[in-house]
PDB file of N, CA, C and O in Angstrom:
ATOM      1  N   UNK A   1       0.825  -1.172   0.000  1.00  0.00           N
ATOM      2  CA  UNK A   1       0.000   0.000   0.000  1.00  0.00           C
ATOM      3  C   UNK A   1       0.877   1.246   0.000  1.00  0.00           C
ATOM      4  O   UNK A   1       1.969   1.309   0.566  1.00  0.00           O
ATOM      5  N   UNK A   2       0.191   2.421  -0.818  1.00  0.00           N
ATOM      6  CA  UNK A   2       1.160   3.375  -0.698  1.00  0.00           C
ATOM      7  C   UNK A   2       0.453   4.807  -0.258  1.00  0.00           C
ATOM      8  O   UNK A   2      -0.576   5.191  -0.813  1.00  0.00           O
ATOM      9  N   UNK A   3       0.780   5.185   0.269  1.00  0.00           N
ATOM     10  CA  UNK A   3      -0.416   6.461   1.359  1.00  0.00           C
ATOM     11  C   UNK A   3       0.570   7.909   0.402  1.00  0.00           C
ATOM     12  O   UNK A   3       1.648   8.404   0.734  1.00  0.00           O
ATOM     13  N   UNK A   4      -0.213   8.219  -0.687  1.00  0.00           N
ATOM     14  CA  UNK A   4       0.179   9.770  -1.371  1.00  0.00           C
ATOM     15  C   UNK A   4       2.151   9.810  -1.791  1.00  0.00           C
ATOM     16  O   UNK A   4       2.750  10.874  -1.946  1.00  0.00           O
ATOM     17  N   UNK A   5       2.671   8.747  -1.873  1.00  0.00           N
ATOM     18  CA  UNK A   5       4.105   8.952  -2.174  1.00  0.00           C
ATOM     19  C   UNK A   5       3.979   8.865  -3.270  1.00  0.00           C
ATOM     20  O   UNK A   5       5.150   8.973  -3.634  1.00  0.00           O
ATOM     21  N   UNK A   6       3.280   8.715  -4.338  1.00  0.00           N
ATOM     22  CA  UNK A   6       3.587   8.572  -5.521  1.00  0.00           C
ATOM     23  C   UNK A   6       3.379  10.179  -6.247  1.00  0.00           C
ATOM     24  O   UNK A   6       4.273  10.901  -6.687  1.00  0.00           O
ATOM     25  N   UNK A   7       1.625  10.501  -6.195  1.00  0.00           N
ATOM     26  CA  UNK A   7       1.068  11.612  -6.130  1.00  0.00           C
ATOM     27  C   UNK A   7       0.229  11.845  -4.911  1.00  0.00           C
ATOM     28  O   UNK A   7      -0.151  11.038  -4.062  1.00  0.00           O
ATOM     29  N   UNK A   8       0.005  13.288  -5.032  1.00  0.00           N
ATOM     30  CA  UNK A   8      -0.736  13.812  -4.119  1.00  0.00           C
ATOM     31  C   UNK A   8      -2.560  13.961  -4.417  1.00  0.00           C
ATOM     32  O   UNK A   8      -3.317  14.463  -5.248  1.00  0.00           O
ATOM     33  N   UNK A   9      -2.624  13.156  -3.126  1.00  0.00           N
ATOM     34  CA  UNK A   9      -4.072  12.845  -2.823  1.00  0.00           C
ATOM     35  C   UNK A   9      -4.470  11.517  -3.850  1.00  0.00           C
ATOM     36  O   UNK A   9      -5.553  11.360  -4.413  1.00  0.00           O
ATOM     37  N   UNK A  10      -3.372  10.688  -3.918  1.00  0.00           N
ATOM     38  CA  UNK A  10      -3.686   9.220  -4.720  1.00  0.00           C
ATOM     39  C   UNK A  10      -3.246   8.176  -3.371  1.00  0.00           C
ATOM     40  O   UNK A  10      -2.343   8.254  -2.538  1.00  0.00           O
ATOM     41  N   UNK A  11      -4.208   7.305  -3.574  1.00  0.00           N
ATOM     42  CA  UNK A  11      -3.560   6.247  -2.254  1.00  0.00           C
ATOM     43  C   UNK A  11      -3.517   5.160  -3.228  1.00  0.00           C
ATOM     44  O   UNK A  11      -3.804   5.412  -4.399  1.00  0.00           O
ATOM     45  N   UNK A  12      -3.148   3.828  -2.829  1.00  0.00           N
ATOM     46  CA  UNK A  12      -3.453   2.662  -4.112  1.00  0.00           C
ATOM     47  C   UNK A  12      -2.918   1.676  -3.192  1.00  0.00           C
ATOM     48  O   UNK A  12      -2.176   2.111  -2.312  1.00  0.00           O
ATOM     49  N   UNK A  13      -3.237  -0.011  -3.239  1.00  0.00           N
ATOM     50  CA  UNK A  13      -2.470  -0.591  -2.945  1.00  0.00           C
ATOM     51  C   UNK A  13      -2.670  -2.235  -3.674  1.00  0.00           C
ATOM     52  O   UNK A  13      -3.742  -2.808  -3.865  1.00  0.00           O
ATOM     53  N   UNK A  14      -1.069  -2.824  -4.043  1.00  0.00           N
ATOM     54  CA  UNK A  14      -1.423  -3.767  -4.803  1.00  0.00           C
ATOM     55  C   UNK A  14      -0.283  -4.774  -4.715  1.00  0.00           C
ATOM     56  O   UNK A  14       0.762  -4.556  -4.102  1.00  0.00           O
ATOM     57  N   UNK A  15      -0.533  -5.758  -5.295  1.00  0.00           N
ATOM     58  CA  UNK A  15      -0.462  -7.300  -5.313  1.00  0.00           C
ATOM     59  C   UNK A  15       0.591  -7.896  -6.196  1.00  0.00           C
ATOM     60  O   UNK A  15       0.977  -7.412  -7.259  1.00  0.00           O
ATOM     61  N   UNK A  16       0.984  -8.933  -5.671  1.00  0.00           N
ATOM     62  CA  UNK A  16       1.716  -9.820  -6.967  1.00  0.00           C
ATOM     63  C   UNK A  16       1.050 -10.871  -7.460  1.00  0.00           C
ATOM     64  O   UNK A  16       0.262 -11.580  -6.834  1.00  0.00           O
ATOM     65  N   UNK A  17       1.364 -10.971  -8.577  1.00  0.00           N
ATOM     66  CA  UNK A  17       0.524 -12.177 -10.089  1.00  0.00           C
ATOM     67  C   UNK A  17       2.769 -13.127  -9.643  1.00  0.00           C
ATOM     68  O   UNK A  17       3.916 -12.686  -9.570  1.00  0.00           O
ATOM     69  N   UNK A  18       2.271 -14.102  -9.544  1.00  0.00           N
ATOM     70  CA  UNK A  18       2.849 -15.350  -9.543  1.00  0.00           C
ATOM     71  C   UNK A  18       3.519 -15.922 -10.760  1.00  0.00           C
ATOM     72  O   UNK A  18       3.049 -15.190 -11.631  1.00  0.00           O
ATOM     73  N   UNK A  19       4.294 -16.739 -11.358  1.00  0.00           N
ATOM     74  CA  UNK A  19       4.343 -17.719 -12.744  1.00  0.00           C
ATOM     75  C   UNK A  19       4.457 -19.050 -11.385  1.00  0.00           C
ATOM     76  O   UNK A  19       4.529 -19.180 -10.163  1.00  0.00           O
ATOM     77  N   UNK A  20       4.393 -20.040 -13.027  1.00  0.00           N
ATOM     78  CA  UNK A  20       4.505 -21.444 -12.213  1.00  0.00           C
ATOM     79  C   UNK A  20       5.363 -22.021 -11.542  1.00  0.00           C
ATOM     80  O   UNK A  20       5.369 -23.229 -11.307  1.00  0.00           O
ATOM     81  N   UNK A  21       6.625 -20.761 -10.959  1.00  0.00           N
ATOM     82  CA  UNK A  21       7.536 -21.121 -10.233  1.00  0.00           C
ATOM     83  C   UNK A  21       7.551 -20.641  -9.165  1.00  0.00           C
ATOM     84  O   UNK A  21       8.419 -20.635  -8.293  1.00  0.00           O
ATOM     85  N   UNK A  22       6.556 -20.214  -9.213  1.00  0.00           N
ATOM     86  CA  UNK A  22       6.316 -19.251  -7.898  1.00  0.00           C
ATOM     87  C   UNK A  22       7.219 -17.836  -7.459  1.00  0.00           C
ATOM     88  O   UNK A  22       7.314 -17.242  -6.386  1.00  0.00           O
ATOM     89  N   UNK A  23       7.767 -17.620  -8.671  1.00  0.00           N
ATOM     90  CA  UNK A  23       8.218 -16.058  -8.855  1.00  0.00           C
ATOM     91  C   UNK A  23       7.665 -14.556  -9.452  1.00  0.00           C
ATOM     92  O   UNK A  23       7.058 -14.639 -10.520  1.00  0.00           O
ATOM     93  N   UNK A  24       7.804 -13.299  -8.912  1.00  0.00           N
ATOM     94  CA  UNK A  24       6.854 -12.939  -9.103  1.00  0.00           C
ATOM     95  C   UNK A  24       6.833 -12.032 -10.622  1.00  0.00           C
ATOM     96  O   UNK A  24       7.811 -11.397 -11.015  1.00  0.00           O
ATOM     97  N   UNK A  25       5.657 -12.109 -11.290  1.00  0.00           N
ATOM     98  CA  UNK A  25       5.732 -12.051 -12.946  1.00  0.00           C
ATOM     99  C   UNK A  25       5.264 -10.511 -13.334  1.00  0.00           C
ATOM    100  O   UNK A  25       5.771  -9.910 -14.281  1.00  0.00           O
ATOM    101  N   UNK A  26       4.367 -10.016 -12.596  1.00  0.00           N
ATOM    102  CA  UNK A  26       3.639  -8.845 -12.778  1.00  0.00           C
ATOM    103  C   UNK A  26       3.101  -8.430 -11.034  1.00  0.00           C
ATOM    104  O   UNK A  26       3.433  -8.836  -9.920  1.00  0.00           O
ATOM    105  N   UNK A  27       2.288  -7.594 -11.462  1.00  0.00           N
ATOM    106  CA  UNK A  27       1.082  -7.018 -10.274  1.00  0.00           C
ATOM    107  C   UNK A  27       0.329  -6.511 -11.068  1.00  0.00           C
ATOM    108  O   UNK A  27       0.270  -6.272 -12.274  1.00  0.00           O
ATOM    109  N   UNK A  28      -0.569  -6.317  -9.671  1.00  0.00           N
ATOM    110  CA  UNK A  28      -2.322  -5.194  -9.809  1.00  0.00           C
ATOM    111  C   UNK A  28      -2.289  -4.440  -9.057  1.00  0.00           C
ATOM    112  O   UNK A  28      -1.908  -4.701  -7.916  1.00  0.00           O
ATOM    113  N   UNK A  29      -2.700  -3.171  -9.452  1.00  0.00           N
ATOM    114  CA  UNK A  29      -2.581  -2.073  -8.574  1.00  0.00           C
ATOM    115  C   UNK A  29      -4.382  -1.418  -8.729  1.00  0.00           C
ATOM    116  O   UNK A  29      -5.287  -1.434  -9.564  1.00  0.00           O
ATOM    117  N   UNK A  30      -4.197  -1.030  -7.713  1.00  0.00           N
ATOM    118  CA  UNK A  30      -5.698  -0.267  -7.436  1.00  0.00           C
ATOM    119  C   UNK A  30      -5.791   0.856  -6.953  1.00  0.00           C
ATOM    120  O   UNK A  30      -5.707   0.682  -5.738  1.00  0.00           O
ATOM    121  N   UNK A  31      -5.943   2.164  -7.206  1.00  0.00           N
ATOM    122  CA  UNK A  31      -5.285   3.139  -6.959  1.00  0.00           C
ATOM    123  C   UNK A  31      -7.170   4.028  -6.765  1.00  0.00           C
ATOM    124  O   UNK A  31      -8.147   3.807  -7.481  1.00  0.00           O
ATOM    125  N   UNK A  32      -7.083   4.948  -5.624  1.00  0.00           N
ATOM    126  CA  UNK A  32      -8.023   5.334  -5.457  1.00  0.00           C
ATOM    127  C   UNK A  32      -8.099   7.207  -4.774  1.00  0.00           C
ATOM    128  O   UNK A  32      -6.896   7.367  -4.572  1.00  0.00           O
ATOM    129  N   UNK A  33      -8.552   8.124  -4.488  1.00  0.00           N
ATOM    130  CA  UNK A  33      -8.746   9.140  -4.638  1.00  0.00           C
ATOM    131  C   UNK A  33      -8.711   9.399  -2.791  1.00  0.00           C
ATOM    132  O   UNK A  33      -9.771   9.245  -2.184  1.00  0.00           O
ATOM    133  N   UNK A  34      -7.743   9.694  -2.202  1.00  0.00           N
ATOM    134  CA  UNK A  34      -7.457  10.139  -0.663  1.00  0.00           C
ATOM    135  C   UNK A  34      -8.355  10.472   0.082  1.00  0.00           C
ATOM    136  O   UNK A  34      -8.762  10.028   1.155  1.00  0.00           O
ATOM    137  N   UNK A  35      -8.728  11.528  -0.737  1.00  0.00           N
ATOM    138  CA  UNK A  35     -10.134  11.823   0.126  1.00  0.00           C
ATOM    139  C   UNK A  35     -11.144  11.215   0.548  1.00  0.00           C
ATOM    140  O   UNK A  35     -11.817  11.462   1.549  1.00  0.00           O
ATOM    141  N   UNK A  36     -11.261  10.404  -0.214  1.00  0.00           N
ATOM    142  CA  UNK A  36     -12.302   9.100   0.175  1.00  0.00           C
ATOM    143  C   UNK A  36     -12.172   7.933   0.443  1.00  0.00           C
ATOM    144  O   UNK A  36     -13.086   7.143   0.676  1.00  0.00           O
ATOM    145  N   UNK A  37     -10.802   7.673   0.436  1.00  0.00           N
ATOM    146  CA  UNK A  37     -10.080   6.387   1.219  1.00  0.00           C
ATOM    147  C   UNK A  37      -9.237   6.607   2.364  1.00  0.00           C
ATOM    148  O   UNK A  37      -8.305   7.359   2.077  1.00  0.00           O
ATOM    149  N   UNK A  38      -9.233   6.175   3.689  1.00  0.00           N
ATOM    150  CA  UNK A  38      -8.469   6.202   4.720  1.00  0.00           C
ATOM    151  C   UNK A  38      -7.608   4.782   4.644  1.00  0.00           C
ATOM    152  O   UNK A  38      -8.111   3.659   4.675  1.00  0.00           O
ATOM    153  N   UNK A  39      -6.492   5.027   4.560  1.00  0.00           N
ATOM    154  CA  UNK A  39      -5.138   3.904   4.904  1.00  0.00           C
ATOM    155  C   UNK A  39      -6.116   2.717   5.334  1.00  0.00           C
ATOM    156  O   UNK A  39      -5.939   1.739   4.608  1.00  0.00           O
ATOM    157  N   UNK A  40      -7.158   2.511   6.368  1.00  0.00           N
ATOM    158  CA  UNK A  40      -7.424   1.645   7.345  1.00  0.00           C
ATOM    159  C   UNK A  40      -8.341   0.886   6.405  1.00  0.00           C
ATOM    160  O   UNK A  40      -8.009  -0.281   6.198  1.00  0.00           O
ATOM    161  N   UNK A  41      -9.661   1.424   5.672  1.00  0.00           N
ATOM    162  CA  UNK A  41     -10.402   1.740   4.711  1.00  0.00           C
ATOM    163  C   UNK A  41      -9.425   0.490   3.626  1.00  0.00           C
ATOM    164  O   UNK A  41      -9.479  -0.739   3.672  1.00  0.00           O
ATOM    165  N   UNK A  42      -8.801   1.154   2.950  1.00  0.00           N
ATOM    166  CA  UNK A  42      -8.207   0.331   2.049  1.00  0.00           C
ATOM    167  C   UNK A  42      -7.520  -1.040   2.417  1.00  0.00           C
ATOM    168  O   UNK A  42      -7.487  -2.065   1.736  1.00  0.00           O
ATOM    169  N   UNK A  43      -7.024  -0.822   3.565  1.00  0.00           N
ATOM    170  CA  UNK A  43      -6.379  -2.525   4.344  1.00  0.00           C
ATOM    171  C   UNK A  43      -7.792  -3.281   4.120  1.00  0.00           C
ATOM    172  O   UNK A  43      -7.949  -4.320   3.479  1.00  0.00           O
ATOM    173  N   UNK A  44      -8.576  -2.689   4.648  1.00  0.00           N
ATOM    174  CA  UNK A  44      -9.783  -3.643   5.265  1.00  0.00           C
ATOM    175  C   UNK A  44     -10.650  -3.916   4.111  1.00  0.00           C
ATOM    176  O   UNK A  44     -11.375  -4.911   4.127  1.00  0.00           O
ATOM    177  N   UNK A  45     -10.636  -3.196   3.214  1.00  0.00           N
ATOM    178  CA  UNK A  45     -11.804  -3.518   2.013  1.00  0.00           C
ATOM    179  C   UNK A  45     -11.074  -3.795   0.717  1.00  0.00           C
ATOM    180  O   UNK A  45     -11.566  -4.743   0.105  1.00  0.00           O
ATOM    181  N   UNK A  46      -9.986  -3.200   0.105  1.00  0.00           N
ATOM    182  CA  UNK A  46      -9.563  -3.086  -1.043  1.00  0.00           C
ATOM    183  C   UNK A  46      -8.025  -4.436  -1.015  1.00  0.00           C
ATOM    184  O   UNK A  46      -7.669  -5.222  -1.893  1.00  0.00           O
ATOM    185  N   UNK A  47      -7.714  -4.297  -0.240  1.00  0.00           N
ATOM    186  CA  UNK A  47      -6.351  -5.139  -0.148  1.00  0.00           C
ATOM    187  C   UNK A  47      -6.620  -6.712  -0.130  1.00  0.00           C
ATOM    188  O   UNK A  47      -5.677  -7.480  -0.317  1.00  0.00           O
ATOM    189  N   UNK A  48      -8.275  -7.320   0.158  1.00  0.00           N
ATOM    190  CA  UNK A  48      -8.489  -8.852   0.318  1.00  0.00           C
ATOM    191  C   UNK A  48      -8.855  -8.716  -1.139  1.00  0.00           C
ATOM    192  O   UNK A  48      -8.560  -9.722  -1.783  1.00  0.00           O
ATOM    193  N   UNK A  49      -9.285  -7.974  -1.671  1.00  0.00           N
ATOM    194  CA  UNK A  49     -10.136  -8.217  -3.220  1.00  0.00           C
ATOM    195  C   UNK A  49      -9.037  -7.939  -4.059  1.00  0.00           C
ATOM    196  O   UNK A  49      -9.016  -8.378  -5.209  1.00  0.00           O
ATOM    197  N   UNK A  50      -8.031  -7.184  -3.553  1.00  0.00           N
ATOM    198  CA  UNK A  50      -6.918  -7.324  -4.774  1.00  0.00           C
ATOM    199  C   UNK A  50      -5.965  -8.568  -4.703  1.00  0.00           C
ATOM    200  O   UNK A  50      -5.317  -9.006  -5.654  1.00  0.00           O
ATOM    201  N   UNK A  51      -5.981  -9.045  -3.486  1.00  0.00           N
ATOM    202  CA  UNK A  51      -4.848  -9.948  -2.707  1.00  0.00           C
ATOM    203  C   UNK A  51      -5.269 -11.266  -3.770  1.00  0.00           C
ATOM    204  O   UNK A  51      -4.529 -11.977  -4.451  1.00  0.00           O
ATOM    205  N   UNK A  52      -6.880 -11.276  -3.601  1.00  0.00           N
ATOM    206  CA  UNK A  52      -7.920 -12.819  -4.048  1.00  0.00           C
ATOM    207  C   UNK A  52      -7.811 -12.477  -5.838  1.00  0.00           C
ATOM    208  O   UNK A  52      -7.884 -13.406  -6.642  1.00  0.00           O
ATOM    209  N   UNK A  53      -7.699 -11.579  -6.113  1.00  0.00           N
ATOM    210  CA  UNK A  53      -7.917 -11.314  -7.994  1.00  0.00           C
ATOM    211  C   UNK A  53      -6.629 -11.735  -8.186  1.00  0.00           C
ATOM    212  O   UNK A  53      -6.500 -12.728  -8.902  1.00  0.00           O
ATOM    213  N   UNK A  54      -5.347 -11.085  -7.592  1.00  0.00           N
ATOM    214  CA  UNK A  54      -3.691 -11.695  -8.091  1.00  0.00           C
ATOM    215  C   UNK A  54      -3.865 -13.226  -7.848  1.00  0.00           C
ATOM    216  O   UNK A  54      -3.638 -13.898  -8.854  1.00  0.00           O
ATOM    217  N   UNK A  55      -4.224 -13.934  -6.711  1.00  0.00           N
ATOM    218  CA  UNK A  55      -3.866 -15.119  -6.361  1.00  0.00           C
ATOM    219  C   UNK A  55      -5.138 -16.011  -7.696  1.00  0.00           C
ATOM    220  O   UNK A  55      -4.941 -17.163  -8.083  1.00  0.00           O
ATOM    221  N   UNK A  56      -6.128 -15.301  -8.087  1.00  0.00           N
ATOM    222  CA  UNK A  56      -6.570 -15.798  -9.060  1.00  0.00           C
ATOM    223  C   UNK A  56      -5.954 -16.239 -10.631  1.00  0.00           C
ATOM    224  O   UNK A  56      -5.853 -17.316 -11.218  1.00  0.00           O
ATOM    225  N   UNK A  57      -5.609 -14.840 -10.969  1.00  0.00           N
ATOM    226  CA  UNK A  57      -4.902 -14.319 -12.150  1.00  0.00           C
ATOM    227  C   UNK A  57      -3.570 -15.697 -12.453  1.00  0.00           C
ATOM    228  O   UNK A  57      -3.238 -16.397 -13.410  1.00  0.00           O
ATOM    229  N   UNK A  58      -3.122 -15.517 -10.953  1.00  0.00           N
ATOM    230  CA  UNK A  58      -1.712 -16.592 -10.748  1.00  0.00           C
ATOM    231  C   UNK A  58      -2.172 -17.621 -11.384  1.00  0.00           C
ATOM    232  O   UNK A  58      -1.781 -18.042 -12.472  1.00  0.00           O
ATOM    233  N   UNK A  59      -3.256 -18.167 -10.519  1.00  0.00           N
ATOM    234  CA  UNK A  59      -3.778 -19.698 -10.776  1.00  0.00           C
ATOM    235  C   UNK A  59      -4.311 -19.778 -12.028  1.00  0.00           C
ATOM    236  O   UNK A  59      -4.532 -20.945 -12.349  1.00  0.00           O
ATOM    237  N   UNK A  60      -4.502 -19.239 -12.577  1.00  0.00           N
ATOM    238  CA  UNK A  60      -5.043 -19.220 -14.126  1.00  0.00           C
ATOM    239  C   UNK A  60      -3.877 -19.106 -15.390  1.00  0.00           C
ATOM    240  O   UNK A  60      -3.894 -19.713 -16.461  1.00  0.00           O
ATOM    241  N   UNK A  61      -2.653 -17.915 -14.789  1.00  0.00           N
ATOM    242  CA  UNK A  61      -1.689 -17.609 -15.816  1.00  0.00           C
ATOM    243  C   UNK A  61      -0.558 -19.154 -16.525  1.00  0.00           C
ATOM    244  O   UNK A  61      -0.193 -20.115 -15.849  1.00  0.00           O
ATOM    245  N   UNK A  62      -0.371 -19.008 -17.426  1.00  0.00           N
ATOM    246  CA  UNK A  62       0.771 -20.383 -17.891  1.00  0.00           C
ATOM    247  C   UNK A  62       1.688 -19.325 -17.756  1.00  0.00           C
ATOM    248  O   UNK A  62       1.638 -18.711 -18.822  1.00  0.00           O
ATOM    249  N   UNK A  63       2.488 -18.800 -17.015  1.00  0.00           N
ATOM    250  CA  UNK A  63       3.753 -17.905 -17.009  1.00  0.00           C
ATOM    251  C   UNK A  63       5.015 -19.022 -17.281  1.00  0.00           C
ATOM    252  O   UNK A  63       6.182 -18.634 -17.336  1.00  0.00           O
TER     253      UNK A  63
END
């Protein structure tokens, strides 16, 4: 997760995509608007649904 270091008033936080060696090939990032996301906010709601889409993506990719 990254709290406004990239830009200001952007929060985002994201994941690794896997290959079949279990090294990591890509990510997903989810990037959302400060004002309406609190750090805590994004742990708790945004970080299991990105965590579950990479670990999907993995299981699906032939990397």
């Amino acid at each position: 997760m990254q709290d406004e270091e990239l830009a200001h008033g952007l929060r985002s936080v994201a994941g690794p995509i896997t290959g079949a060696g279990g090294g990591v090939v890509a990510g997903v990032n989810l990037a959302v608007p400060a004002r309406d996301w609190s750090t805590q906010r994004i742990v708790r709601e945004l970080k299991p649904v990105v965590l579950a889409a990479c670990d999907e993506i993995s299981r699906l990719s032939a990397f």
